[in-house]
C-alpha positions in Angstrom: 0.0 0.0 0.0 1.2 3.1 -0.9 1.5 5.9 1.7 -1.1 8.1 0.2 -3.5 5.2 0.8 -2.6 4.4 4.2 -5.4 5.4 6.6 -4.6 8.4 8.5 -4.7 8.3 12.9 -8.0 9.5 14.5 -7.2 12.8 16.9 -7.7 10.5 19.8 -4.7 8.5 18.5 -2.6 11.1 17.7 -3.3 12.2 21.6 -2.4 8.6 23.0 0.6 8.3 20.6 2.0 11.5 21.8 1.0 10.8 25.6 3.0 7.9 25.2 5.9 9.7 24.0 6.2 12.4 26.4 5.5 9.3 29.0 8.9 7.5 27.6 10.4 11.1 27.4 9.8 11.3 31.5 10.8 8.4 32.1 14.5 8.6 30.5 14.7 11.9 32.2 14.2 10.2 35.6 16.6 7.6 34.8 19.1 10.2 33.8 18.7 12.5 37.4 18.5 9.4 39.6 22.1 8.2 37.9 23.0 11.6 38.3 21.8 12.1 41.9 24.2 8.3 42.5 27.0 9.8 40.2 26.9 13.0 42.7 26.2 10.7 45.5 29.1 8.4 45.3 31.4 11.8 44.5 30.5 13.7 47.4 31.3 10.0 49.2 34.5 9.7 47.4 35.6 13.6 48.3 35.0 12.8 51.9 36.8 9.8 52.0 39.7 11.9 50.4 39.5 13.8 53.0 39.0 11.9 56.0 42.3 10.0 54.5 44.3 13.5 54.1 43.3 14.4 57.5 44.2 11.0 59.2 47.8 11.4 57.3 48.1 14.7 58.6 47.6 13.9 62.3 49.5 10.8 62.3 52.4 12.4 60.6 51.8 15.3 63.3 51.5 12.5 66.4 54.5 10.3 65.0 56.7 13.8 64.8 55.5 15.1 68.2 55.6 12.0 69.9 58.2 11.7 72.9 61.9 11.1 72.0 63.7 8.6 74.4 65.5 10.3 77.1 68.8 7.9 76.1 70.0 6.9 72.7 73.3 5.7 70.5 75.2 8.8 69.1 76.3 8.5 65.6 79.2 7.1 63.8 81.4 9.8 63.5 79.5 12.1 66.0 80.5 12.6 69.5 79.1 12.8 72.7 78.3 16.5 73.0 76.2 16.4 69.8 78.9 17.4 67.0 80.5 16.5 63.7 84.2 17.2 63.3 84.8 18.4 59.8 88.7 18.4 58.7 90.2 18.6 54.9 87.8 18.2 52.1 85.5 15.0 52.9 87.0 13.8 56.2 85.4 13.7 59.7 87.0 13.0 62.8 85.8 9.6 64.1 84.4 8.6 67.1 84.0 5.3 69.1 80.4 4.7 69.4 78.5 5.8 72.6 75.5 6.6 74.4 73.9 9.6 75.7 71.4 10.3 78.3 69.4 13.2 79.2 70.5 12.5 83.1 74.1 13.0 82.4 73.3 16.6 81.3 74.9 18.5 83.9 72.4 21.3 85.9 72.6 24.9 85.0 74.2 26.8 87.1 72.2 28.9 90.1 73.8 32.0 88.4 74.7 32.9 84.9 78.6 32.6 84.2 80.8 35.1 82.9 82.0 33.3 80.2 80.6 30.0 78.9 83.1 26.8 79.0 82.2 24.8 76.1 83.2 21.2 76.5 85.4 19.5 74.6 86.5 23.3 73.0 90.0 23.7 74.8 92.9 24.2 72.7 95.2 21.4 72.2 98.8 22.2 71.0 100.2 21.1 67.9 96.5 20.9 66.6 94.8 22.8 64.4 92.4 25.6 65.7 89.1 24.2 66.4 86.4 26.3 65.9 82.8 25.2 67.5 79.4 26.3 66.1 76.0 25.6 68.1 73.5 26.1 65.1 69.9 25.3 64.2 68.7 24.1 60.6 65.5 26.4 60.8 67.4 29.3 62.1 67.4 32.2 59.6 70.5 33.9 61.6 72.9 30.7 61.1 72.0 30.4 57.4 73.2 33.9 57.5 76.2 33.1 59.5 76.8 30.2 56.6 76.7 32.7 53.8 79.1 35.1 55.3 81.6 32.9 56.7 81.2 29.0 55.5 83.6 29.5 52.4 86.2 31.0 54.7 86.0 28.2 57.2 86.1 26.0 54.2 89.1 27.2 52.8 90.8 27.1 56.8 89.8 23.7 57.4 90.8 22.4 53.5 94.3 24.2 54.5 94.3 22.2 57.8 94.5 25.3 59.9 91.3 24.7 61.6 88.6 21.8 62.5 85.2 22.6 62.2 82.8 21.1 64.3 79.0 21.6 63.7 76.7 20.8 66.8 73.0 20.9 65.2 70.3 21.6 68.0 66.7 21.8 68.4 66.1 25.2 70.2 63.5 26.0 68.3 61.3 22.7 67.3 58.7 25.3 68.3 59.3 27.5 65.1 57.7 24.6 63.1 54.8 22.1 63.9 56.8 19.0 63.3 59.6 19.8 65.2 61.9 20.3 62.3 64.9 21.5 64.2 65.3 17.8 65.5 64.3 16.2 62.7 66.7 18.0 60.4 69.6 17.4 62.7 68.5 13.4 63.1 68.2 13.0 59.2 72.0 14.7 59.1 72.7 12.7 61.8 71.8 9.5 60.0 73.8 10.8 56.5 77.6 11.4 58.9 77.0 7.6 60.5 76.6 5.9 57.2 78.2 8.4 54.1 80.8 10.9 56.7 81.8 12.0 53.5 78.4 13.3 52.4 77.8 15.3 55.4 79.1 18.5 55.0 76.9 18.4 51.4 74.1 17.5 53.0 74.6 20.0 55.5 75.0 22.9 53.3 71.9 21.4 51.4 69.7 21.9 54.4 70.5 25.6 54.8 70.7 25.9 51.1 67.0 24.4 51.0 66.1 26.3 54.8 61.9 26.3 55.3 60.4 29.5 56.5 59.7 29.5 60.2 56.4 28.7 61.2 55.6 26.3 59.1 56.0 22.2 58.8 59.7 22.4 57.6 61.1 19.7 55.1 58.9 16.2 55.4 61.0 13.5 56.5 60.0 12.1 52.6 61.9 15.3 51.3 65.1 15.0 54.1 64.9 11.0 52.7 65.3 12.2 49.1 67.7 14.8 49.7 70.2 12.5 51.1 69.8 10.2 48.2 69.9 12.8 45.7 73.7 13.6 46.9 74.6 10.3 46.7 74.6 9.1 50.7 73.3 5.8 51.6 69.7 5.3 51.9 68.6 6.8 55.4 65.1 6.1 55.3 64.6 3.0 58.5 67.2 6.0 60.2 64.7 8.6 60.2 62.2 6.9 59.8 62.5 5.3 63.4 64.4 8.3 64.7 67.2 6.7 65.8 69.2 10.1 66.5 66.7 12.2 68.4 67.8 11.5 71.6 71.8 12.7 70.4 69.8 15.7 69.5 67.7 15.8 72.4 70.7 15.2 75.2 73.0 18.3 72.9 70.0 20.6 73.3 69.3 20.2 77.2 73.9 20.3 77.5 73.6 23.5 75.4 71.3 25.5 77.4 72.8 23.7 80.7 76.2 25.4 80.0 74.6 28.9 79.1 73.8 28.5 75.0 70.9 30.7 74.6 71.0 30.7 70.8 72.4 30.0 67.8 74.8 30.7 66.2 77.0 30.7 68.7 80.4 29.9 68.0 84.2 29.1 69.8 87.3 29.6 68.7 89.4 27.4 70.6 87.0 27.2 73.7 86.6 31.8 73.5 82.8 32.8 72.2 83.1 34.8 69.6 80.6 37.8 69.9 79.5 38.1 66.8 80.7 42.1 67.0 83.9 40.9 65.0 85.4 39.8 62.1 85.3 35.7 62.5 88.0 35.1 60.0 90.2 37.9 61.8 89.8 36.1 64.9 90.4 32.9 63.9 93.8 33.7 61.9 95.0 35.4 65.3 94.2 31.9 67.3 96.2 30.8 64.3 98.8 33.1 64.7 99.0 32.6 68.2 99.6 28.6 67.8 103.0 29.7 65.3 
């Protein structure tokens, strides 16, 4: 039958046939907002779980940082007992016989201040080089200042064999950061001069070179990981990871203030505070001088 002879639809058809149609047309709409009500649904589900998981990182990174550091602890290869690295020529540390430290060896403060702070283990020693001391914090603006102005003198001194140089990283101000970043920094340094002593004063200058801004969450331990890698030291992630330095750090901190440290830098030449009102490298070459 050809379509001019095919019968056309009453009214009341052409009513039901469009009904019908705007019924299917409902229909598919409400299929498409209920999957899009579930899509939305499961995203909102999704975001919070994202969340909840960021937040739970957070905090447990926050509880495992702030958690208490043992009051006793091994000090590090090539570290000594009052919480310093020795650096000589080039690469080369001074060694150390391994020991441990304990906050109740830290000697009281005294009832009054001294006159003059006696650093231990800074007396001059004849027919040795010079040794220059430096209490310093990895967070503290001032000592990457102090770095700047005077680390490629001391350099120089110590390549020359006029001078040791001993670094004794503290955490005086754990507070400037919420994950106690002065300790950690000093631990994850700590971990590089017992396994790579060659590494550390690289991965020293790294962590002022790299300083955080006060206030803040510092480097992640992640980050201190990968910057000891990326010089080339020995992987020191079960070191940090089970901060197995913090109590070294922990014991130099409390013997630094007990002996009258109230900040860093604060530096010795040969067991005399330097004031900071002078040239460093003038005094130094007059201890020097003084030695012949």
């Amino acid at each position: 039958m050809s379509p001019a002879n095919e019968s056309r639809l009453s009214k009341a058809e052409r009513t039901a046939q469009a009904r019908e149609k705007a019924r299917a047309i409902r229909e598919e709409q409400l299929k498409k907002d209920k999957r899009n009500k579930l899509l939305v649904g499961w995203g909102i589900v999704v975001a919070i779980v994202v969340i909840i998981a960021v937040v739970a990182f957070v905090v447990v990174g926050n509880v495992q940082n702030n958690a208490p550091i043992a009051d006793q602890g091994p000090t590090p290869a090539n570290g000594n007992v009052h919480g310093g690295v020795t650096l000589l020529a080039n690469t080369e540390v001074v060694k150390s016989e391994p020991a441990t430290v304990n906050v109740a060896d830290v000697p009281a403060p005294p009832a009054t201040k001294p006159a003059t702070v006696t650093v231990p283990g800074g007396e001059a020693e004849a027919g040795k080089p010079v040794k220059v001391i430096a209490y310093i914090d990895f967070i503290c603006p001032v000592c990457k200042r102090f770095e700047t102005t005077y680390g490629e003198s001391l350099t120089n001194l110590r390549n020359e064999g006029k001078i040791s140089l001993e670094y004794r990283p503290l955490g005086f101000l754990d507070q400037q950061s919420s994950t106690n970043y002065s300790s950690r920094a000093a631990n994850a340094a700590a971990c590089v001069v017992n396994s790579s002593p060659e590494k550390y004063a690289e991965f020293f200058n790294l962590l002022f070179e790299r300083q955080p801004a006060e206030g803040g969450a510092g480097i992640s331990d992640k980050d201190l990981k990968a910057m000891a890698t990326e010089i080339g030291a020995a992987n020191i992630d079960s070191c940090v990871d089970s901060k197995q330095f913090r109590p070294w750090v922990k014991v130099a901190t409390q013997e630094a203030a007990a002996i009258g440290i109230t900040g860093t830098p604060t530096i010795f030449i040969d067991g005399k505070q330097w004031d900071g009102t002078t040239d460093l490298n003038a005094d130094i070459q007059t201890a020097i001088d003084a030695k012949g």
